[in-house]
N, C-alpha and C positions, 0 to 999 in steps of 0.2 A: 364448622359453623362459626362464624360472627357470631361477637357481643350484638347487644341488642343495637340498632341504628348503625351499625356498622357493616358495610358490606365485602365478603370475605376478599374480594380483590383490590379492597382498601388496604387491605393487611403492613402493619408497619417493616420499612426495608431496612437492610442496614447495608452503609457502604464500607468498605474494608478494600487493603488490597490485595491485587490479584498474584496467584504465584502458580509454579508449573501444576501444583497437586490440584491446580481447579482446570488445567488443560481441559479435560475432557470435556467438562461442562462448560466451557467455553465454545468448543468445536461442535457439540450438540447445541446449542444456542444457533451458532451460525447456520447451522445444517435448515433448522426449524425456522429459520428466517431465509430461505432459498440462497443462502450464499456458499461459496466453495467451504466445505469442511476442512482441509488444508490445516492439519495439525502442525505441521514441520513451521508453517508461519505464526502459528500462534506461540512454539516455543521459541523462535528466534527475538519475536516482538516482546513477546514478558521479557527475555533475560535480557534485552537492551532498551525497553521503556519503561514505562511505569505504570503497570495494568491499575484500573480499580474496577470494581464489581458494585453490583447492588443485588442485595440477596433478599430472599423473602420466605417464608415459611415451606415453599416449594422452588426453593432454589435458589441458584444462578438466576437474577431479575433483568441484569442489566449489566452493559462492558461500555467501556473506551479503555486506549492505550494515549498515553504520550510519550512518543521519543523527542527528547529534549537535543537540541542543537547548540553550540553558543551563538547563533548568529536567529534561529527562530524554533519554535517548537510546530511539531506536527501528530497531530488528532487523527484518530481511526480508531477503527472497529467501534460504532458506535454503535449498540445492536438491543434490543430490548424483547423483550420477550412477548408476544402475542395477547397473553393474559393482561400484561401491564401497560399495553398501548394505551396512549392520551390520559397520562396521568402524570405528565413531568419529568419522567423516570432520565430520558434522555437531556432534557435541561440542566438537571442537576448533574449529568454525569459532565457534560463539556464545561458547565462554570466550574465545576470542580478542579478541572485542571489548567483553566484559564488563569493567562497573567496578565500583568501591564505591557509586557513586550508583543513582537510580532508570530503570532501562528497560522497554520495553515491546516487546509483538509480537502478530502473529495466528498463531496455530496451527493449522495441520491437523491431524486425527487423526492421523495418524501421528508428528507430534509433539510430542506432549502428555507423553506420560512421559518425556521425556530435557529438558522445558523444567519440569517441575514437577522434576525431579531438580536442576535448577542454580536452583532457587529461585523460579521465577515460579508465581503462582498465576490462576486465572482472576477479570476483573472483567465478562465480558459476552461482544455476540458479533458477526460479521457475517454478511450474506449475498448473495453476490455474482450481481448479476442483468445478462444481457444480454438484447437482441433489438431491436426498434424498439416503442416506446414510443407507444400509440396514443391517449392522452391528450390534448386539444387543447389548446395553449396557452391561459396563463390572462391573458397580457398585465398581470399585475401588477405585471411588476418591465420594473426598466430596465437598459441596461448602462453598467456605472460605468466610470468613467476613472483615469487615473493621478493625476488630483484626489484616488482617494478612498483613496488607498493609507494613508495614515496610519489611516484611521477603519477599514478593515477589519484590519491588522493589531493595533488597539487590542481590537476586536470579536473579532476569532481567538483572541488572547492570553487574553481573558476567560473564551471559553466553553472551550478547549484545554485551558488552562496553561501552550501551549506559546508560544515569543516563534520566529517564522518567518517574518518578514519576504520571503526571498528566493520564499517559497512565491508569495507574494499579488503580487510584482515579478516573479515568471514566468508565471504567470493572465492577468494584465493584457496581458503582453508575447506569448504565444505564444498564448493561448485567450480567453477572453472569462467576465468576472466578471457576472453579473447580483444587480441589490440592489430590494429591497422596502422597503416600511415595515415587514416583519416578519422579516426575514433576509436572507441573501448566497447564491449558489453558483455556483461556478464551473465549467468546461467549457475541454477541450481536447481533440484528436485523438490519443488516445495509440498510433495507428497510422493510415496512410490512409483506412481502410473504419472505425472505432471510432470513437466520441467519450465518454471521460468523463467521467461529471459528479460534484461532488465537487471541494469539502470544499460540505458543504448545513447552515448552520447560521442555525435557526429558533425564533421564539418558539411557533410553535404548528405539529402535523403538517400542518394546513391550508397553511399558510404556506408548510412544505416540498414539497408536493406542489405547488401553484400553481409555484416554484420550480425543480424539477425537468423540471416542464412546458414550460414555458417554456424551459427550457437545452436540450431535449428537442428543441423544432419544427426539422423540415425536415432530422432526420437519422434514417436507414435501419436504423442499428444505435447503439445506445449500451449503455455498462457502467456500473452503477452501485451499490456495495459499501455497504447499506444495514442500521444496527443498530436503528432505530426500528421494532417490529412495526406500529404502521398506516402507516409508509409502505411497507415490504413487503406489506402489502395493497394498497396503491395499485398501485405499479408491479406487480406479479403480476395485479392485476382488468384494466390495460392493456396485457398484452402481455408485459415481461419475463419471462423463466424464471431461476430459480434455476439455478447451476452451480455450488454447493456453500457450508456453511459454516464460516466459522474462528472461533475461540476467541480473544477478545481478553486477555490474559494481563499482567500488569506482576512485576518484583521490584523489591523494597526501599522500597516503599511499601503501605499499605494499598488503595491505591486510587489511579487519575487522576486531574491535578489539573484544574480548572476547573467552569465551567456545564456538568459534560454532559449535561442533559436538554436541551439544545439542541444537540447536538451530530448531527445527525441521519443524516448519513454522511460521510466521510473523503474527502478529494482522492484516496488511497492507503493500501491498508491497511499499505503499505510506510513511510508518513508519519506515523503513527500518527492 
């Protein structure tokens, strides 16, 4: 029960941050807001961003993550608990980790006008596809080794803008990076029945779907968050289904920086 004139889901939050010991209720948060529960992502994103929480007398209230970049920061998992809807909860969590520099995020409808109120505008978009991918390998690419870690974070940096070294040092280490004469993309299990694939960066759609293909053979289920419209045709004519779109959005620049007509989908839309 509430004090008197106070109503119990008024209840005072507190923000702290986030570390692996709140994983779960993290993963249960997301679950309860119909997003992938995908633990293996929530531990990759704490130990290379900077979780915060808002807690409340029944919980885990409210998450975002920032992985800081030198060149821009990028926003995710902005996720609020049911109980706490339209009380701020999410306001406070993005100013909280807003700067004077350039960040970015993917939006859901839902929050598009409270990220266009703190400044971001839209530059594009994704759309995130799962199922098993019935496309047959296209055996054009190979998989690269910790030899090649230098030339793909050169490659990353270029087509990005963004300098994530640790990104392409965890690929290599937990998932498996496949390269072409015409692109990179990598693959990892971002739970035990999933494999995503992503960051897929390609000179040509060709290139990336060969790519995808290939990251693709000999798994059941894969997720893969694709803003190229003919590689959304590709994976959609094989198999994957659409489970929904988000709004790629930045402030305090006009636009992302690098090649991004190669940029053909994200390791994470959490990664920008």
């Amino acid at each position: 029960m509430g004090t008197a004139g106070q109503r119990p889901d008024r209840q005072p939050v507190e923000l702290r941050r986030l570390t692996l010991d709140d994983l779960t209720a993290c993963a249960d948060l997301a679950e309860s807001r119909s997003w992938p529960r995908e633990e293996d992502k929530w531990v990759f994103l704490l130990t290379n961003g900077e979780g915060w929480g808002l807690f409340d007398d029944d919980g885990l209230a409210g998450t975002t993550i920032v992985t800081r970049y030198p060149e821009l920061d990028s926003i995710s998992m902005v996720l609020v608990a049911q109980r706490r809807e339209r009380q701020g909860l999410a306001r406070r969590l993005v100013s909280h980790v807003l700067d004077a520099g350039v960040s970015t995020l993917f939006a859901t409808d839902m929050g598009l006008r409270l990220y266009e109120q703190l400044g971001f505008h839209a530059v594009g978009f994704t759309d995130m596809h799962m199922g098993k991918l019935t496309a047959p390998a296209s055996n054009a690419s190979d998989i690269a080794s910790r030899a090649d870690l230098d030339e793909l974070v050169a490659l990353d940096t270029k087509v990005t803008g963004m300098t994530r070294p640790f990104l392409w040092e965890a690929l290599l280490a937990m998932g498996t990076v496949r390269i072409s004469e015409h692109g990179v993309a990598g693959s990892w299990q971002v739970r035990s029945d999933r494999l995503l694939i992503g960051p897929v960066i390609a000179d040509t759609t060709q290139a990336a779907c060969e790519l995808v293909a290939d990251s693709a053979a000999g798994s059941d289920n894969v997720r893969v968050d694709v803003h190229d419209p003919e590689l959304v045709e590709f994976v959609r004519a094989h198999g994957l289904e659409s489970w929904g779109r988000a709004t790629w959005m930045v402030r305090g620049a006009d636009r992302l920086p690098g090649d991004r007509a190669r940029y053909r989908a994200p390791i994470l839309q959490a990664l920008g």
